[in-house]
C-alpha positions in Angstrom: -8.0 -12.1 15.6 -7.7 -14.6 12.4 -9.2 -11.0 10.5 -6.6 -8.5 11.7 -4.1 -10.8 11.5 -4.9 -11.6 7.7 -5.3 -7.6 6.8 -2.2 -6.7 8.7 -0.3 -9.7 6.2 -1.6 -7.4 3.3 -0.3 -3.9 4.3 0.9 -2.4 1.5 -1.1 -4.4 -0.9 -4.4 -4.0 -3.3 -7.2 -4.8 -0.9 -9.0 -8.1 -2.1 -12.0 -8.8 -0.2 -12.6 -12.1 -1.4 -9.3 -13.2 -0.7 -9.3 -12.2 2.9 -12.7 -13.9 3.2 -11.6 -17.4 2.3 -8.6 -17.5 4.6 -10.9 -16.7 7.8 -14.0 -18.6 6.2 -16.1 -15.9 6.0 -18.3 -13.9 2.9 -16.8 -11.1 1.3 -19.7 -8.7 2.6 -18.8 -9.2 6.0 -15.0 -8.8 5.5 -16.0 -5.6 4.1 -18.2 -4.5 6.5 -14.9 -5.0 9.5 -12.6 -3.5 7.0 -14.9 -0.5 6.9 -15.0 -0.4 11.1 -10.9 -0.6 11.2 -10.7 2.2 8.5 -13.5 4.4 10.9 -11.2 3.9 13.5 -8.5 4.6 12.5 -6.5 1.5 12.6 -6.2 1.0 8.7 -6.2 3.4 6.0 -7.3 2.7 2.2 -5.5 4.4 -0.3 -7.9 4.9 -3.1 -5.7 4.7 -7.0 -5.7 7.5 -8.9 -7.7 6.9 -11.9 -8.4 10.0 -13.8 -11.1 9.3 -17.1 -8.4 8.9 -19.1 -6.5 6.2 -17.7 -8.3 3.3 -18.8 -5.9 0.8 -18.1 -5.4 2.4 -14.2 -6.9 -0.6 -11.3 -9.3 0.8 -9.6 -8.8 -0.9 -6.3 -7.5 0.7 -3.1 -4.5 -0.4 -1.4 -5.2 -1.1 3.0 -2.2 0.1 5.1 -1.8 -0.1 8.7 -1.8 3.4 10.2 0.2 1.7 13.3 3.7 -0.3 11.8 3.9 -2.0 15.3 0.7 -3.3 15.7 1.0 -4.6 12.0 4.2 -6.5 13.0 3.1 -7.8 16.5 0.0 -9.5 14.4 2.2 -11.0 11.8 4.4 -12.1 14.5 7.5 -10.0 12.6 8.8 -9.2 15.6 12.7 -8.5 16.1 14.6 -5.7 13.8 16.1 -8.4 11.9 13.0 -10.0 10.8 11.6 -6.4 9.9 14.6 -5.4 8.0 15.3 -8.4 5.9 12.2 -10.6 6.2 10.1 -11.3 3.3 7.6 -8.2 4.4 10.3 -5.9 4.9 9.0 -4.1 1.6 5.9 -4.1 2.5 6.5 -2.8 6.3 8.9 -0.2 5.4 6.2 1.4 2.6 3.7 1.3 5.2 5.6 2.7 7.6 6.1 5.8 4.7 2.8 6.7 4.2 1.7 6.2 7.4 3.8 9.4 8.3 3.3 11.2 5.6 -0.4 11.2 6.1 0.2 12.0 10.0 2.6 14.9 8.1 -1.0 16.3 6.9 -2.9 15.6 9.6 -1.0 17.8 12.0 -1.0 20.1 9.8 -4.9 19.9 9.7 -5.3 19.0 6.5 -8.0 16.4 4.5 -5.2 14.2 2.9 -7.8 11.7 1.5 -8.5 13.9 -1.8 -4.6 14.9 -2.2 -2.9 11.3 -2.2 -3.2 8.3 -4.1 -1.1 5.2 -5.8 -1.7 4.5 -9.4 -1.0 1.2 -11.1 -2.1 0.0 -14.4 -2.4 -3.1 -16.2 -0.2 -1.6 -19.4 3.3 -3.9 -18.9 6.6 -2.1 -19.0 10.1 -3.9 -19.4 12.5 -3.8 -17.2 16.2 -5.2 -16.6 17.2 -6.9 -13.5 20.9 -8.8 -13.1 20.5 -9.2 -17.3 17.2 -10.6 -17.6 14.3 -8.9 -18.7 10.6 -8.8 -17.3 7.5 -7.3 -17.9 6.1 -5.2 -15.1 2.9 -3.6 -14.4 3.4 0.1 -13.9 3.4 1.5 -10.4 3.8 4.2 -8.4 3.7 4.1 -4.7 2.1 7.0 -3.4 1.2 10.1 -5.9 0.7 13.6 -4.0 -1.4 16.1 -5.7 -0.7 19.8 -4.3 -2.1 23.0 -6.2 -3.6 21.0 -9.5 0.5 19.4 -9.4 1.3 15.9 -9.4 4.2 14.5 -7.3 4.7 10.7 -7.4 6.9 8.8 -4.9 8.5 5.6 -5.0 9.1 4.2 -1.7 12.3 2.1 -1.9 13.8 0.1 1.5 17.0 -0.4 -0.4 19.7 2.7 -0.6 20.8 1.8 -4.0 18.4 2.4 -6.4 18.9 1.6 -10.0 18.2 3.9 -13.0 15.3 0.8 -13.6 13.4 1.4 -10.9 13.4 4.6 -10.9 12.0 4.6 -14.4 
């Protein structure tokens, strides 16, 4: 239980092995081994980046998403609307909740999404403008769709009103 409750916690976030391991006191090995049995089954999903030989500043580590948004919230005890809309995993839930369709999108439609999506983010810094202060920012994009040798990327934003910054 301590395991998928610290995995569902992460939805939406680079998978870190290691990090998982010391909050249930187990080895890194073995957490990978269970992560392997929850993607097999269908109850998690690793998005793999999209790291193409010539991005050499791309991170190469997949990001673990819940393919279930309700079973992620009952095991992080997030469980009213309130605490999903505005509670500090809101983000996190809602981009979850995002990919999780789209890739049912393609599997109804019989398709093998895991060669056609990705996420890329980089360790190259970008600055960006928030209420008049400025911050550096790793680059990001959420989920990147590749149809027909095309590239779409997506950015999966909870809030309506999305600045020129972030869309940047």
């Amino acid at each position: 239980r301590r395991f998928m409750v610290a995995v569902a916690a992460r939805t939406g976030q680079m998978l870190n092995y290691a990090n998982i391991a010391d909050e249930i006191s187990k080895d890194a090995a073995t957490v990978k081994k269970w992560v392997s049995i929850l993607e097999a089954s269908g109850i998690v999903y690793l998005l793999e980046p999209y790291t193409p030989s010539v991005l050499k500043k791309a991170i190469k580590t997949p990001k673990v998403y819940f393919r279930d948004t309700g079973l992620a919230a009952y095991l992080t005890r997030w469980l009213t609307p309130e605490a999903l809309a505005y509670g500090a995993m809101s983000g996190a839930m809602f981009e979850t909740f995002v990919i999780s369709e789209i890739l049912k999108s393609y599997a109804n439609r019989g398709i093998d999404y895991r060669y056609c999506v990705s996420y890329y983010r980089g360790r190259d810094k970008k600055k960006v403008r928030k209420d008049g202060v400025e911050y550096e920012v790793e680059s990001e994009i959420d989920l990147i769709i590749e149809e027909n040798g095309i590239l779409y990327p997506i950015e999966i934003k909870q809030n309506p009103a999305v600045t020129a910054d972030e869309a940047g």
